[in-house]
N, CA, C and O atoms as a GROMACS GRO file, in nm:
protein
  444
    1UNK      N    1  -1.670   0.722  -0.894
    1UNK     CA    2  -1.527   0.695  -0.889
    1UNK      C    3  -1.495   0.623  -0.758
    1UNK      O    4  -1.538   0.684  -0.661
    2UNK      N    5  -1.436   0.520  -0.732
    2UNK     CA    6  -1.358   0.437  -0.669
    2UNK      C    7  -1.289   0.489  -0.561
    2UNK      O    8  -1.301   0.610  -0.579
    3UNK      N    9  -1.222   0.474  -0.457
    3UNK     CA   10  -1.162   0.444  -0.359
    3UNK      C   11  -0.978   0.514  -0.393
    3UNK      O   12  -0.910   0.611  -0.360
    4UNK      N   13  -0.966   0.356  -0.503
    4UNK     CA   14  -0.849   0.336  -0.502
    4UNK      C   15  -0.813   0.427  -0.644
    4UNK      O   16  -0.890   0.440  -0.739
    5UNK      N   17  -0.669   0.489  -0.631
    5UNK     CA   18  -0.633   0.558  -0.772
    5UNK      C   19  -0.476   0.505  -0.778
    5UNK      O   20  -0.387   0.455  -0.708
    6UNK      N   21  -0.514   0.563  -0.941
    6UNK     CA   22  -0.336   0.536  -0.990
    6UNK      C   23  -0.324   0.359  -1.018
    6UNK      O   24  -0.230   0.281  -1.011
    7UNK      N   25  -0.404   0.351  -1.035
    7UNK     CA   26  -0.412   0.164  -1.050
    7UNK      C   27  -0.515   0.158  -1.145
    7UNK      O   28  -0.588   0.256  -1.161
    8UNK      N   29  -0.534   0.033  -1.222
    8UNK     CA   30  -0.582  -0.039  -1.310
    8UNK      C   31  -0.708  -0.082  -1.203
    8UNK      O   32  -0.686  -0.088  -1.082
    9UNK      N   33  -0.824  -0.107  -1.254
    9UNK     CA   34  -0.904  -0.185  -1.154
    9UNK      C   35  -1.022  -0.299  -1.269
    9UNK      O   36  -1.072  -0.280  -1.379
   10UNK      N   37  -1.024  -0.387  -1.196
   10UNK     CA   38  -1.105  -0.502  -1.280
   10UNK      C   39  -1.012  -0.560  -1.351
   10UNK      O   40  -1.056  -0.638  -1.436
   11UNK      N   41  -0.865  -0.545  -1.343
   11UNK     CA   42  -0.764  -0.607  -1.412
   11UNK      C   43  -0.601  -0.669  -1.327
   11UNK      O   44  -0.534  -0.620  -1.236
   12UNK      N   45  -0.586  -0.783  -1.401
   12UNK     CA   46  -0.513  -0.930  -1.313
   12UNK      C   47  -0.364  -0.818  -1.343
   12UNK      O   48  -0.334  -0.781  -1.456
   13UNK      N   49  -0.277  -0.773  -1.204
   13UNK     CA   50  -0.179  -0.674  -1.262
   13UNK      C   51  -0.043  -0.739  -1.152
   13UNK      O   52  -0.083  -0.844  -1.102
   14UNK      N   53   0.069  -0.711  -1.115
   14UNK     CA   54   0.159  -0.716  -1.098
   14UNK      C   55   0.220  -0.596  -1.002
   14UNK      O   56   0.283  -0.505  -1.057
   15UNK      N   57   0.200  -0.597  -0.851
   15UNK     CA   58   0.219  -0.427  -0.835
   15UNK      C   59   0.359  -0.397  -0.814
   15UNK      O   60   0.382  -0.289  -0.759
   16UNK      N   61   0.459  -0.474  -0.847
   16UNK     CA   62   0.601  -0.456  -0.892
   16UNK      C   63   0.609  -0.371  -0.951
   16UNK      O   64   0.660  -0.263  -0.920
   17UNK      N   65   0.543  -0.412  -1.086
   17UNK     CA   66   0.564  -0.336  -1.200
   17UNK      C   67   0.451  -0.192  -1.222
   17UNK      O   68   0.423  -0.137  -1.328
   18UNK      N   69   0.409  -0.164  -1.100
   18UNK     CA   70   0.331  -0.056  -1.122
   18UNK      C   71   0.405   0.068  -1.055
   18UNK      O   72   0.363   0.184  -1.057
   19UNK      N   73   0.509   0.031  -1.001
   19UNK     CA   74   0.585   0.161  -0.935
   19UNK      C   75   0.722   0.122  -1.090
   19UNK      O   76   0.718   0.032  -1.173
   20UNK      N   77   0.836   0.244  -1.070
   20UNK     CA   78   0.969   0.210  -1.142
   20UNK      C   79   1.049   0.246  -1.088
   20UNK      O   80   1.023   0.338  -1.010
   21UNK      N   81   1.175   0.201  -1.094
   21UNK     CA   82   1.292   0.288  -1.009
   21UNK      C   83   1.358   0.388  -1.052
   21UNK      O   84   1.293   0.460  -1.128
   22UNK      N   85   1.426   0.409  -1.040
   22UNK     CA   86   1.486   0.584  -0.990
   22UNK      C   87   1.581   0.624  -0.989
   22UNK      O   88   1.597   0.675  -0.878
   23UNK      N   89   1.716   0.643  -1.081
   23UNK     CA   90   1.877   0.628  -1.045
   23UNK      C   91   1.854   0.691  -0.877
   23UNK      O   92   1.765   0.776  -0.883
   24UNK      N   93   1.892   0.680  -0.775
   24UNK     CA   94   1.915   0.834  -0.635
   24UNK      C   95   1.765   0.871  -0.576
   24UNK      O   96   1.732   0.965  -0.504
   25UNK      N   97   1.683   0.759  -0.633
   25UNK     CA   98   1.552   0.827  -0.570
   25UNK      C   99   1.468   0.728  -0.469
   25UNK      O  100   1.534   0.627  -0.451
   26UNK      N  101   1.375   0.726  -0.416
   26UNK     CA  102   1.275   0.741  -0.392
   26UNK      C  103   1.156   0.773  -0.422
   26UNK      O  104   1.099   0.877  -0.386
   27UNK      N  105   1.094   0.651  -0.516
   27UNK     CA  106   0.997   0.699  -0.556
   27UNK      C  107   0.854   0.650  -0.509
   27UNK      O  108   0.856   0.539  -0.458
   28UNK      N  109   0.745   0.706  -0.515
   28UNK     CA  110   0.657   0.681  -0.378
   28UNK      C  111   0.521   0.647  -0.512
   28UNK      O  112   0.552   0.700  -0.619
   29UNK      N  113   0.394   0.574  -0.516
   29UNK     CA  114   0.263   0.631  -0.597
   29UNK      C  115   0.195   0.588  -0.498
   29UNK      O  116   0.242   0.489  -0.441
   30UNK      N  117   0.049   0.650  -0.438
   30UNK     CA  118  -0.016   0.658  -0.380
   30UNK      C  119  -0.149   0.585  -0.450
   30UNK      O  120  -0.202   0.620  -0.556
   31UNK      N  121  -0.191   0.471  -0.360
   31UNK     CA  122  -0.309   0.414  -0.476
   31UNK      C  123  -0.400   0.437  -0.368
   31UNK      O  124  -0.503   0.407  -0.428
   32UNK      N  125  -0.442   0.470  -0.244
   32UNK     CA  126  -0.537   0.542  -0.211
   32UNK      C  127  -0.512   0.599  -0.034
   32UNK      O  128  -0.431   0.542   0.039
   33UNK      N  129  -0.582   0.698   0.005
   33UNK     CA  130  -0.516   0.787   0.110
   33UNK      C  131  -0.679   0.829   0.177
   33UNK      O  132  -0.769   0.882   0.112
   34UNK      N  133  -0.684   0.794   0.308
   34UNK     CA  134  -0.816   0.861   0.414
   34UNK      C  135  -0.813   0.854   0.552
   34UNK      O  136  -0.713   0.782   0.563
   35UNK      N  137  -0.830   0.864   0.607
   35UNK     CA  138  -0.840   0.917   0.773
   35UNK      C  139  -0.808   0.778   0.851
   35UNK      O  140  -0.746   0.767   0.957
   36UNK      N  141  -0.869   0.670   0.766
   36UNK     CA  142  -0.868   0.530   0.803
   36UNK      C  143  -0.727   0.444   0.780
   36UNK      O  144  -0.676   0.361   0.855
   37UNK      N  145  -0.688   0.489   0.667
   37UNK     CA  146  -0.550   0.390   0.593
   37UNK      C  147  -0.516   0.485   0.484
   37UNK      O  148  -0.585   0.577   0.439
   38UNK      N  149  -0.387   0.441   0.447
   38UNK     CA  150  -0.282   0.476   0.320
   38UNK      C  151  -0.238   0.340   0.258
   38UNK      O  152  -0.190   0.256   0.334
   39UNK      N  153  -0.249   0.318   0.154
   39UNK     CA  154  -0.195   0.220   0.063
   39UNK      C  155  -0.067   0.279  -0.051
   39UNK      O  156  -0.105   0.341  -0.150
   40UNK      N  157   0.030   0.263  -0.039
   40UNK     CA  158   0.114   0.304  -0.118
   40UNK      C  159   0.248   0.197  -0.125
   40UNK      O  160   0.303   0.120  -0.046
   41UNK      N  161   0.269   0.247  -0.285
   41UNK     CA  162   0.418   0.187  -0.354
   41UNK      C  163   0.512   0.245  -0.331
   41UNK      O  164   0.494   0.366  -0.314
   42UNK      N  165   0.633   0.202  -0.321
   42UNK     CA  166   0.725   0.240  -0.302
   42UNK      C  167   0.876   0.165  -0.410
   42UNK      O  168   0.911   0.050  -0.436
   43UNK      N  169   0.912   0.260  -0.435
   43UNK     CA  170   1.067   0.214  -0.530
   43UNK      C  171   1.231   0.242  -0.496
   43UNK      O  172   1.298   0.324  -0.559
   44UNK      N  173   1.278   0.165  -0.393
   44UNK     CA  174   1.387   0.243  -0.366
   44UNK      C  175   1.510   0.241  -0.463
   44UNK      O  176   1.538   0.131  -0.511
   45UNK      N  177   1.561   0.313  -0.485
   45UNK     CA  178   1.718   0.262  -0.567
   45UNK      C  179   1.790   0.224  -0.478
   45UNK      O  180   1.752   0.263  -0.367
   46UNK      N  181   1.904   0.148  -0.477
   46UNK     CA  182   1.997   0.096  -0.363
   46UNK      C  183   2.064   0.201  -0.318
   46UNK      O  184   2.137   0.277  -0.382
   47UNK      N  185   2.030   0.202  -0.179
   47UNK     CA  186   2.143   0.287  -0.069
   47UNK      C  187   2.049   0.403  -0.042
   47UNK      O  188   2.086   0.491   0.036
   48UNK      N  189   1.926   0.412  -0.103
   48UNK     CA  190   1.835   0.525  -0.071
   48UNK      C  191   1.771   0.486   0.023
   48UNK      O  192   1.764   0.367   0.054
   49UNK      N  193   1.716   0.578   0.081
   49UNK     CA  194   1.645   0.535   0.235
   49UNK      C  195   1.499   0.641   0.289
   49UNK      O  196   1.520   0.753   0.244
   50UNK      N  197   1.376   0.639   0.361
   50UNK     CA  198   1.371   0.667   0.451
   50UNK      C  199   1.412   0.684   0.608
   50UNK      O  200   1.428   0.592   0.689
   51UNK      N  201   1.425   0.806   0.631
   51UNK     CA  202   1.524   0.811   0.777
   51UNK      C  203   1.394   0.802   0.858
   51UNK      O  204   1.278   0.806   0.816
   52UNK      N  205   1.451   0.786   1.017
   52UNK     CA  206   1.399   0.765   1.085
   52UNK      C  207   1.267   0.877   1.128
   52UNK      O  208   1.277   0.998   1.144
   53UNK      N  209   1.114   0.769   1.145
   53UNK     CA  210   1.038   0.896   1.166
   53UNK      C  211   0.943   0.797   1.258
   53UNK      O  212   0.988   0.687   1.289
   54UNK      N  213   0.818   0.833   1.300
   54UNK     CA  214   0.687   0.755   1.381
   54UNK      C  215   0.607   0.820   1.323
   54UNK      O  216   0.609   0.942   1.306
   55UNK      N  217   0.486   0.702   1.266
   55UNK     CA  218   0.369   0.695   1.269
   55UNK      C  219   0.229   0.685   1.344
   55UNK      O  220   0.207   0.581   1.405
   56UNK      N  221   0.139   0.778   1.343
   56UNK     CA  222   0.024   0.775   1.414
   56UNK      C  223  -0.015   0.628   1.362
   56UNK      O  224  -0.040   0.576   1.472
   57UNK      N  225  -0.035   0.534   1.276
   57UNK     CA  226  -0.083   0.437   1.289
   57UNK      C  227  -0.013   0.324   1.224
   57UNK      O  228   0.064   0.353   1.132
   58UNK      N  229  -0.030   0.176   1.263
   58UNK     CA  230   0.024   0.095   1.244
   58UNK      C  231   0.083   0.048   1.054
   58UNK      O  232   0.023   0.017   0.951
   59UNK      N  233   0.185   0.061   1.081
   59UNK     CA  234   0.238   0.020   0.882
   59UNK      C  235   0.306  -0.070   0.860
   59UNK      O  236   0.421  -0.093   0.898
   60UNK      N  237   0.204  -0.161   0.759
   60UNK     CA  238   0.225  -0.295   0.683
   60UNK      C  239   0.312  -0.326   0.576
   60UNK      O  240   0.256  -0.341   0.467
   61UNK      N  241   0.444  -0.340   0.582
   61UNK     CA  242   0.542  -0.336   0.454
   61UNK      C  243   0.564  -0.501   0.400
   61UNK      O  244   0.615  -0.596   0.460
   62UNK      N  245   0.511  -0.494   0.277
   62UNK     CA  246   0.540  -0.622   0.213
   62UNK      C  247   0.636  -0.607   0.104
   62UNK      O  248   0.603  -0.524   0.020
   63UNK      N  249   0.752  -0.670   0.085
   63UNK     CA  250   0.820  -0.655  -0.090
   63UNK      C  251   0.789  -0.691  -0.127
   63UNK      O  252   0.736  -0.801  -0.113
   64UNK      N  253   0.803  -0.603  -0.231
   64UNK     CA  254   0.764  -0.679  -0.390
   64UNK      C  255   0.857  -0.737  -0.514
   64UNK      O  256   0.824  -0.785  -0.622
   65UNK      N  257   1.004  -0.708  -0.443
   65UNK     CA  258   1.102  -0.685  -0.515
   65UNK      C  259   1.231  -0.664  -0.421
   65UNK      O  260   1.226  -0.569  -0.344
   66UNK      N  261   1.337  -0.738  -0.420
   66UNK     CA  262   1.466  -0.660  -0.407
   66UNK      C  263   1.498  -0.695  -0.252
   66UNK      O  264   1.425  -0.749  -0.169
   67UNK      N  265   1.615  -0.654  -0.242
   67UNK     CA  266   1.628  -0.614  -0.084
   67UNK      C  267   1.612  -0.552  -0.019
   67UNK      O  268   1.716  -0.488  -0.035
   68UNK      N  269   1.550  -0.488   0.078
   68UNK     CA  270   1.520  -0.382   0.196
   68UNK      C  271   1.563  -0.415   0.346
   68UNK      O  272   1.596  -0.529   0.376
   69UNK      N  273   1.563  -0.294   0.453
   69UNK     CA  274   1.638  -0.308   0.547
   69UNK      C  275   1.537  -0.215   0.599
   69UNK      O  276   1.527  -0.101   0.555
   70UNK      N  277   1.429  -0.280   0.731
   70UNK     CA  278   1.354  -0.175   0.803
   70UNK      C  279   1.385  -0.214   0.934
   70UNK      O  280   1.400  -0.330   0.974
   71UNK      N  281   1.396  -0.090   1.012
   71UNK     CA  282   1.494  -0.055   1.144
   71UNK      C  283   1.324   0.027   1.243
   71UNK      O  284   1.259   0.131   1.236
   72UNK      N  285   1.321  -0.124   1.337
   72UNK     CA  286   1.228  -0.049   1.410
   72UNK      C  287   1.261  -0.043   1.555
   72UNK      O  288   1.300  -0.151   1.599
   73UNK      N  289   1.256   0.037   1.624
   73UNK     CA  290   1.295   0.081   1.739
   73UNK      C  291   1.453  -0.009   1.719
   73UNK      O  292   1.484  -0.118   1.769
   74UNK      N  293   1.528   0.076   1.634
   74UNK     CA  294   1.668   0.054   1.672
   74UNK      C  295   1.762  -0.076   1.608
   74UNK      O  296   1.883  -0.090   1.589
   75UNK      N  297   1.645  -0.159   1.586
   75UNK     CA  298   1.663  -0.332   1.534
   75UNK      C  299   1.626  -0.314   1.387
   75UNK      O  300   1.534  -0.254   1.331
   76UNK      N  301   1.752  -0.401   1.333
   76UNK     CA  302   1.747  -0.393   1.194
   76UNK      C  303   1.685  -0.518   1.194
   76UNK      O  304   1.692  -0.608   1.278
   77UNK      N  305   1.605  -0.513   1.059
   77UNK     CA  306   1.530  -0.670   1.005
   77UNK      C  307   1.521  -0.636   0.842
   77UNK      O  308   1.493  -0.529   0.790
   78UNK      N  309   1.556  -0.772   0.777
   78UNK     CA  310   1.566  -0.763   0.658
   78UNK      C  311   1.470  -0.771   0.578
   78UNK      O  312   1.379  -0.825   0.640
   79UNK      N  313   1.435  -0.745   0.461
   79UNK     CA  314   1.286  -0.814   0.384
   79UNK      C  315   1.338  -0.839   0.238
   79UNK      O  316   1.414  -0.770   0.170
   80UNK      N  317   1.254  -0.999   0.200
   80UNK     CA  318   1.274  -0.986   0.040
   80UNK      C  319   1.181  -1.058   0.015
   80UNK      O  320   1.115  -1.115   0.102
   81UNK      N  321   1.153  -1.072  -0.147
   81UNK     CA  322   1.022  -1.065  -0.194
   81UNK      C  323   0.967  -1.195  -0.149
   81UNK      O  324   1.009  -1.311  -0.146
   82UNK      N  325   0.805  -1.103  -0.100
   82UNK     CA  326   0.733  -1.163  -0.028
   82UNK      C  327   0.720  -1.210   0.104
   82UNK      O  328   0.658  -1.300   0.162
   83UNK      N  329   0.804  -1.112   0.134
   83UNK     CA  330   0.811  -1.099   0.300
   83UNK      C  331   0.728  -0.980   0.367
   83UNK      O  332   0.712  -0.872   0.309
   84UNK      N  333   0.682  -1.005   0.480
   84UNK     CA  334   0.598  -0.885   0.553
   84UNK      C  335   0.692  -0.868   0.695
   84UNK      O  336   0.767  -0.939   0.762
   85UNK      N  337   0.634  -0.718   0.700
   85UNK     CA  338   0.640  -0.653   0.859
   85UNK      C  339   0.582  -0.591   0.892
   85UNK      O  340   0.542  -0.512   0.806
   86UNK      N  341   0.523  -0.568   1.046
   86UNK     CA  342   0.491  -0.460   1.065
   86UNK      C  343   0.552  -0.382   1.132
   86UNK      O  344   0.658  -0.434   1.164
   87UNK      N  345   0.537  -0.251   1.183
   87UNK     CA  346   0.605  -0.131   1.199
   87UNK      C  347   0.491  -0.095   1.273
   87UNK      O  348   0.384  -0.074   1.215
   88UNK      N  349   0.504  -0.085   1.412
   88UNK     CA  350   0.390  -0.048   1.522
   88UNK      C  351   0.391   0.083   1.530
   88UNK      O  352   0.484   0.159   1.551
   89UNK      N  353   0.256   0.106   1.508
   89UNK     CA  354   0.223   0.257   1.575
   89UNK      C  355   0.291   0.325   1.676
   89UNK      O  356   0.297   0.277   1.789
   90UNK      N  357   0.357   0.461   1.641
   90UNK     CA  358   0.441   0.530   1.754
   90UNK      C  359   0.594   0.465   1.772
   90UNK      O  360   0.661   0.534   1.850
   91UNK      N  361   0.637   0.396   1.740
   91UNK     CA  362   0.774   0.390   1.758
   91UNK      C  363   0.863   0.395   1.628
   91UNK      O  364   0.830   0.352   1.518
   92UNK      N  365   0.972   0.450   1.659
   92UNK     CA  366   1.044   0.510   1.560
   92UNK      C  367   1.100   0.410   1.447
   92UNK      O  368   1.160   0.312   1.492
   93UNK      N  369   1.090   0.421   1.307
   93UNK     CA  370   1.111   0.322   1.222
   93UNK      C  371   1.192   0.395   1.103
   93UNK      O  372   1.184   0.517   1.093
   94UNK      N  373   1.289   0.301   0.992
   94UNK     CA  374   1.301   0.376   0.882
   94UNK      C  375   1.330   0.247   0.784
   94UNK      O  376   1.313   0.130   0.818
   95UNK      N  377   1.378   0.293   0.651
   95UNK     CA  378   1.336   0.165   0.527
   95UNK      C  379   1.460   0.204   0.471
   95UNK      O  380   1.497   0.321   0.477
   96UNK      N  381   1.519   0.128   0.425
   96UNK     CA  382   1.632   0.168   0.342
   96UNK      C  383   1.629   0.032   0.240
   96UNK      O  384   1.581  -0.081   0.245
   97UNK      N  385   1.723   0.124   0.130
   97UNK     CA  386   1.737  -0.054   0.035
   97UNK      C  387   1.857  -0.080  -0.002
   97UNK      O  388   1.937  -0.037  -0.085
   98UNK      N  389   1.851  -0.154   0.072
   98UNK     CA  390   2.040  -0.290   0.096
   98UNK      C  391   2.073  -0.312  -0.081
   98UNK      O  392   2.181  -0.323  -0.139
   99UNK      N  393   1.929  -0.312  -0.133
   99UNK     CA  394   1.914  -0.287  -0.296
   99UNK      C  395   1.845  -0.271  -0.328
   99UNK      O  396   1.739  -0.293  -0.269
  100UNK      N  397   1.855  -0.214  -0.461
  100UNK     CA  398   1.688  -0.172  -0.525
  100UNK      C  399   1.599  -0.285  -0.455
  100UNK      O  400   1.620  -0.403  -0.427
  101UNK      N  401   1.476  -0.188  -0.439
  101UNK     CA  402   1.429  -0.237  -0.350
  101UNK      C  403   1.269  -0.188  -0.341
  101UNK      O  404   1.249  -0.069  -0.316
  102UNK      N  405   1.187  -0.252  -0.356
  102UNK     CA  406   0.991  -0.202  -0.392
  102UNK      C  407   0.923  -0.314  -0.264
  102UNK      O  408   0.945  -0.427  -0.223
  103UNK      N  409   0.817  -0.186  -0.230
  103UNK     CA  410   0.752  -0.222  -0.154
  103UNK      C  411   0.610  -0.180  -0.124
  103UNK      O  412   0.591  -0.059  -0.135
  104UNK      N  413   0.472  -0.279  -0.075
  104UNK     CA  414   0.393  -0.209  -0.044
  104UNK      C  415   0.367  -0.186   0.093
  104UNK      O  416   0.389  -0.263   0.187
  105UNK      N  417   0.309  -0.053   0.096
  105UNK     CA  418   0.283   0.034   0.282
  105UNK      C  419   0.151   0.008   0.237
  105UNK      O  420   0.094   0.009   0.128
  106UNK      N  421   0.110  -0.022   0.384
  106UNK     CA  422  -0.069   0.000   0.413
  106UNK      C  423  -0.046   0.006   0.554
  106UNK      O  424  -0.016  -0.094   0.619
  107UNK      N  425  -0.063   0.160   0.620
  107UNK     CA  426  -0.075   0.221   0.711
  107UNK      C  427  -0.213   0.240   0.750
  107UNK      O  428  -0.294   0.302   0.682
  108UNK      N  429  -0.248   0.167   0.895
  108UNK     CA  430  -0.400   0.144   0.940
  108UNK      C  431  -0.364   0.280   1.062
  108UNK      O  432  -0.269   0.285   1.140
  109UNK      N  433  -0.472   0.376   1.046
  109UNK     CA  434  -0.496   0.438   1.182
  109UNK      C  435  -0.647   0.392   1.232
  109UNK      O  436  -0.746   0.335   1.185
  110UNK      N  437  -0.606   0.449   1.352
  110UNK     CA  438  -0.728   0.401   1.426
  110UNK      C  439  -0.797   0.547   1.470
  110UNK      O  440  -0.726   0.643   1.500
  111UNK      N  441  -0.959   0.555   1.472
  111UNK     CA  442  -0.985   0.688   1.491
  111UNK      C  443  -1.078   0.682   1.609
  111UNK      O  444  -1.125   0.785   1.657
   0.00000   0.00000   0.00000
């Protein structure tokens, strides 16, 4: 068994459409998790948010979809599809969606 879960593998896919949204939610799928990195989807409904928190290691947010609003040390910056950021290790960050709003995290620690 593989690495990666919750995903299709050997097949041409769309990872939009591999998370769904949520009337009020937040919805998260985890396609793989280890000491090294986290790769995960994310689905916001509009006006839902992660609040402010810090990460032990550096996190890579790309959309896939929609509008989002990630606030790092204090500074808002916008994202839409097919936009990247990163979100540096240790300083305080959070994600909200200006609108529905999907995204992928790939959180690198360093050991």
């Amino acid at each position: 068994m593989g690495i990666m879960k919750n995903i299709a593998q050997s097949e041409v896919l769309k990872l939009k459409d591999q998370v769904a949204y949520q009337e009020g939610q937040v919805v998260s799928k985890t396609l793989a998790q280890n000491v090294c990195m986290s790769i995960t989807l994310f689905a916001f409904d509009k006006d839902e948010e992660i609040s402010t928190h810090e990460s032990d290691g550096d996190a890579f947010v790309t959309c896939l979809d929609g509008v989002g609003e990630v606030t790092i040390d204090g500074v808002k910056y916008e994202l839409h599809e097919g936009e990247s950021i990163v979100m540096p290790a240790k300083h305080p960050h959070a994600v909200y969606g200006k609108e529905q709003f999907k995204m992928l995290l790939v959180v690198v620690f360093q050991l």
